[in-house]
N, C-alpha and C positions, 0 to 999 in steps of 0.2 A: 618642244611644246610644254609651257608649265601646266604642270599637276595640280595646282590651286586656284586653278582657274576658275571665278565667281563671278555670275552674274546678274542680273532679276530675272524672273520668271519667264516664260513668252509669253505670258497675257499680257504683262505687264511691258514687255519690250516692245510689242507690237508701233504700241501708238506715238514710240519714239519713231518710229520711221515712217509715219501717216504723216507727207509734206506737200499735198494739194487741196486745197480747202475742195469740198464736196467732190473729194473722187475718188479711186478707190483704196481701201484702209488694205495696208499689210499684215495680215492674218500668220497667225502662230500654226499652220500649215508646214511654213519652211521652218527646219530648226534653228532657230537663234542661236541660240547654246552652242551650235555647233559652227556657225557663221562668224559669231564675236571672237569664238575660239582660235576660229582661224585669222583673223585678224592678228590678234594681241600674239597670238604664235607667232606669225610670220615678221610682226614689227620685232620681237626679242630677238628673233634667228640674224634679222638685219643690224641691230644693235643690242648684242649681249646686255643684258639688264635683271638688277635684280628686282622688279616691281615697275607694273606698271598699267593704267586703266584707260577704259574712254569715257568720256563725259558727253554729253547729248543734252538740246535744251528741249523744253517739252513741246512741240508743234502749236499743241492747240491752246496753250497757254502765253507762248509768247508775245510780243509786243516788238513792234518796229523799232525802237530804241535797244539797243542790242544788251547797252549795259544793265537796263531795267528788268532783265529774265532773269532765269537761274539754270545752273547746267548741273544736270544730276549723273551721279554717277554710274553707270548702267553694268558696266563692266569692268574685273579688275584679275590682278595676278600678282603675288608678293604674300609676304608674311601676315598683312593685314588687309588683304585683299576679302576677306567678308564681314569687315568691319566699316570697310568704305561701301562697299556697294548698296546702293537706293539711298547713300545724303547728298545732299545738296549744298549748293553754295552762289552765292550771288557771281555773277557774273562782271560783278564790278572790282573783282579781288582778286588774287593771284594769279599765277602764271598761264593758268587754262585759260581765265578770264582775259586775259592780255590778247592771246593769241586767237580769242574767240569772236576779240571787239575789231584787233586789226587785220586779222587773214593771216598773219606774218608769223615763220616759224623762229622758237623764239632756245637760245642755250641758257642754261643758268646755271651758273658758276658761283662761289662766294657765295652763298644765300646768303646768310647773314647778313651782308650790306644790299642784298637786291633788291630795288625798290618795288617789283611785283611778287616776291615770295612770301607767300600766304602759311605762317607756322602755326596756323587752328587747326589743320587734321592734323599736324604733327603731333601737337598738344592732346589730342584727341584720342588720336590710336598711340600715342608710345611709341611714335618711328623717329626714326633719323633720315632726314631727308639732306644730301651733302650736295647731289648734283641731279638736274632736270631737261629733259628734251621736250618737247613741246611742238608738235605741229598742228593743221588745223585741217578739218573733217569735214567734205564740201558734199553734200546729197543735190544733186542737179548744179546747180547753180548759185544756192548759198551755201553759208559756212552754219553749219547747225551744231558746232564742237569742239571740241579736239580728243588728240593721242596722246599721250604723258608715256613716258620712259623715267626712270628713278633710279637712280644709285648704278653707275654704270660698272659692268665688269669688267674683274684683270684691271681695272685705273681709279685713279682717283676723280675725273672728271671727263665728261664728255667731249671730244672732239668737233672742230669744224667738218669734218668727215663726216663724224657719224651725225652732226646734223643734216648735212647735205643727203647721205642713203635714207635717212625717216624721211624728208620730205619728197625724194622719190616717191619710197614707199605711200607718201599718204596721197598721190595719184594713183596709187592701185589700188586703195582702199577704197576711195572715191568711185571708181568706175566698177568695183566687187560690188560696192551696194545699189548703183544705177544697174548693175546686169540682174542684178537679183529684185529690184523694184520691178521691170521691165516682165520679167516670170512671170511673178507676183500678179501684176497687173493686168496679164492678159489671162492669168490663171481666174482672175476675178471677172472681170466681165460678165461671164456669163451666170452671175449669181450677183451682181449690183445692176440698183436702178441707175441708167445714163444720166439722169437728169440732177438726182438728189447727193448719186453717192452710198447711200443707204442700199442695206438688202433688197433685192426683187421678192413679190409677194408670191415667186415660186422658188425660193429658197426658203422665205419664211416657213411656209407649212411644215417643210422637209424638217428644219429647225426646229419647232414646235414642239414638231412629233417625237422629233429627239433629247429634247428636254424635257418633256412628261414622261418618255420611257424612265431618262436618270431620277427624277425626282419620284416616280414610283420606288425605284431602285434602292433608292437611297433614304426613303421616307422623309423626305426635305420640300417646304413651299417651293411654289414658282407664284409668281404675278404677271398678267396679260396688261398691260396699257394700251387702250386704243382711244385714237384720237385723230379729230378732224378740226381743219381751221375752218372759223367762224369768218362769214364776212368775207371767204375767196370770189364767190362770182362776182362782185363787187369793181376790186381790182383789175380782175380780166376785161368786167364792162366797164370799168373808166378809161381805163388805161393799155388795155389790148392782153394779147394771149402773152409777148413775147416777154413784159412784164409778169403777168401771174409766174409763168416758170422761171423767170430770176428771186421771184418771190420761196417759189418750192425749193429751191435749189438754196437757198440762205436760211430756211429751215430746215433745212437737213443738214446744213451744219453746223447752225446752232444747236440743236439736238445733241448731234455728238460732242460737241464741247460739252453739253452741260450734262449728261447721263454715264457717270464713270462709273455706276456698278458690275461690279466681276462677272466677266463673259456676258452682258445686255447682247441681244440681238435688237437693233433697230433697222425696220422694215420701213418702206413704203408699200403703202397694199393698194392705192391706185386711186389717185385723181389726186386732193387732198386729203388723204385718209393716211394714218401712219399707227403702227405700232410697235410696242416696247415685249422683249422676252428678259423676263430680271429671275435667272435659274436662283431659289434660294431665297427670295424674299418674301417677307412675310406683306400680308395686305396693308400693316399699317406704314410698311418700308416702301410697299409701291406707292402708296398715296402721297408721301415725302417725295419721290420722285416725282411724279405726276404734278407736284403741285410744280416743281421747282422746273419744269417743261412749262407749263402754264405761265409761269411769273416771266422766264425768258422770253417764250415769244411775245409774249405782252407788254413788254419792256424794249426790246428790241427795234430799232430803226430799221427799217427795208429799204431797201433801193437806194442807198448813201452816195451809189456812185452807176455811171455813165451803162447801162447795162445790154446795149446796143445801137448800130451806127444813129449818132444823131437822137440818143434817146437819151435826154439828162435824167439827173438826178431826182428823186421824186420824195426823198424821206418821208416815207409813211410808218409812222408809232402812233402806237393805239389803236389803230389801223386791223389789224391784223392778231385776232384772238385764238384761242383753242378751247373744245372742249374735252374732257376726257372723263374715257370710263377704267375701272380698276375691276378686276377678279381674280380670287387667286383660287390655287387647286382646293385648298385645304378647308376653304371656305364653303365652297362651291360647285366641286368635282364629288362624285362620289366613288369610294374606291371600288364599288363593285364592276365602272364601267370600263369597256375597251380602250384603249388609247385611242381612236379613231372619235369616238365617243366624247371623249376627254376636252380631245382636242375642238371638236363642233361645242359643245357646252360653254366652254371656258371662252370660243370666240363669240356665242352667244350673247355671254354675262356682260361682257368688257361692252361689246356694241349694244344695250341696250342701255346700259348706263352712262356710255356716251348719248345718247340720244336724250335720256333725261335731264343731261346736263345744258342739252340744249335749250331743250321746254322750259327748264328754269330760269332761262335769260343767259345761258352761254358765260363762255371764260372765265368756268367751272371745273371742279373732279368729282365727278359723283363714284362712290362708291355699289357696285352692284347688290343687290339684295341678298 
């Protein structure tokens, strides 16, 4: 098992392995750290190696043209294994990228004359990179990656062998990470909404409560975002109910695509009512969020495609606005009160300045008073 074993954070690992649009996210609950670990372990023990990472492309950023993404580097082991890990690289470039675009596990021999050997991390980190393995990292049913092996041991180059046992092996990687989604996701259910994907609004409280405990704690803002779409009964009366929850359902995850602040709790709290927990930010950082919620749904096409039997397409943009209210503790809360307290207060603030956002003609951020 290498010792230098590096990888990103679990907060930040998480939403590498979030691969169903609105369903439910893999939480830093199970330890990553300790999952990657065993991965990149068990790949060296199959082929002795001195260095070697995985790369993962980001879910909610990709795009269907495969070469158009960027596969970052999530995990690693070697000399310069924490000099690589969280950069990126296009997917249209070296040997990751090859094997990323065709499925196909790939040897690389001779770099120097290799037509996919990529010498910018080399340039980068100060390594010698002589010989390469390469296979690809399939979560369900796509390929979202690959496994790098580097500088093999006891030889000067890799074997048709040892490529043949890594691409064994990355069918048991494959199926490690589907057993461990499969946990995950039934460990989730019962604290996500079916529909959106998003927290249940009895998870949120719980939530809540537990990040006005830390931010007492730790004397640090928090910011509430709540918000309601404008113009939903509309939808459901032109178009029927089974449309309005394709509707819910594509703002929740456009939401999460567009809300990447550190630990956000985004809830549904029930019908079209949604809110935001941002541990740590300040009121003018939720407002920045809040607008950038606002601009997306407001910009966003709904319904682009077939959303049940015999129910075309409907693109509605413009269609479909939000209003939202911001409060934060520091503004808002006083420290004399209970957490209980705290928490009633701060849900007060956010929903009454949503509401004034309506009054003022909607597809708004009113800040609370």
């Amino acid at each position: 098992m290498p010792q230098n074993f590096v990888s990103l954070d679990p907060q930040q690992l998480a939403r590498f392995l979030e691969r169903r649009k609105a369903h439910y996210t893999f939480e830093a609950e199970v330890d990553l750290d300790s999952f990657l670990r065993e991965i990149l372990g068990k790949a060296e023990q199959f082929v002795p190696s001195q260095a070697g990472s995985i790369l993962l492309d980001d879910p909610l950023a990709k795009g269907e043209e495969k070469t158009q993404n960027e596969l970052i580097f999530v995990a690693a082991f070697g000399d310069r294994a924490s000099e690589i890990v969280g950069k990126t690289i296009s997917a249209k470039i070296g040997i990751a990228g090859h094997v990323y675009d065709t499925g196909e596990p790939y040897r690389g021999t001779g770099l120097e004359e290799d037509p996919y050997f990529y010498k910018g991390v080399d340039a980068e980190t100060r390594y010698s990179t002589r010989s390469i393995l390469c296979v690809p990292i399939r979560i369900e049913k796509s390929i979202c990656g690959a496994l790098e092996l580097v500088n093999r041991d006891g030889a000067e180059s890799y074997s048709q062998k040892d490529l043949e046992l890594l691409t064994i092996f990355a069918d048991y990687t494959s199926m490690s990470i589907r057993n461990v989604l499969d946990a995950r996701r039934a460990h989730e259910i019962a604290k996500r909404d079916d529909l959106t994907g998003l927290f249940n609004d009895r998870f949120f409280h719980l939530q809540l409560s537990i990040e006005l405990m830390n931010s007492e704690r730790d004397s640090r803002d928090l910011v509430l975002i709540f918000f309601d779409l404008d113009y939903f009964k509309s939808v459901n009366d032109t178009h029927g109910h089974l449309a309005g929850s394709q509707v819910l359902r594509e703002v929740g995850y456009v939401v999460k695509k567009t809300v990447t602040w550190p630990n956000a709790t985004l809830s549904r709290y029930g019908g079209d009512e949604f809110v935001a927990i941002l541990p740590g930010a300040t009121i003018e950082q939720g407002a920045e969020v809040a607008e950038a919620i606002r601009k997306v749904i407001h910009e966003t096409t709904f319904l682009q495609r077939e959303y049940g039997f015999n129910e075309p397409p409907i693109f509605l943009k413009g269609v479909i606005t939000c209003s939202l209210g911001v409060a934060s503790v520091k503004r808002h809360i006083s420290a004399s009160m209970s957490i209980d307290q705290q928490k009633n207060e701060i849900l007060r603030r956010a929903d009454t300045a949503m509401y004034a956002a309506k009054e003022k003609g909607k597809n708004q951020v009113v800040l609370a008073d």
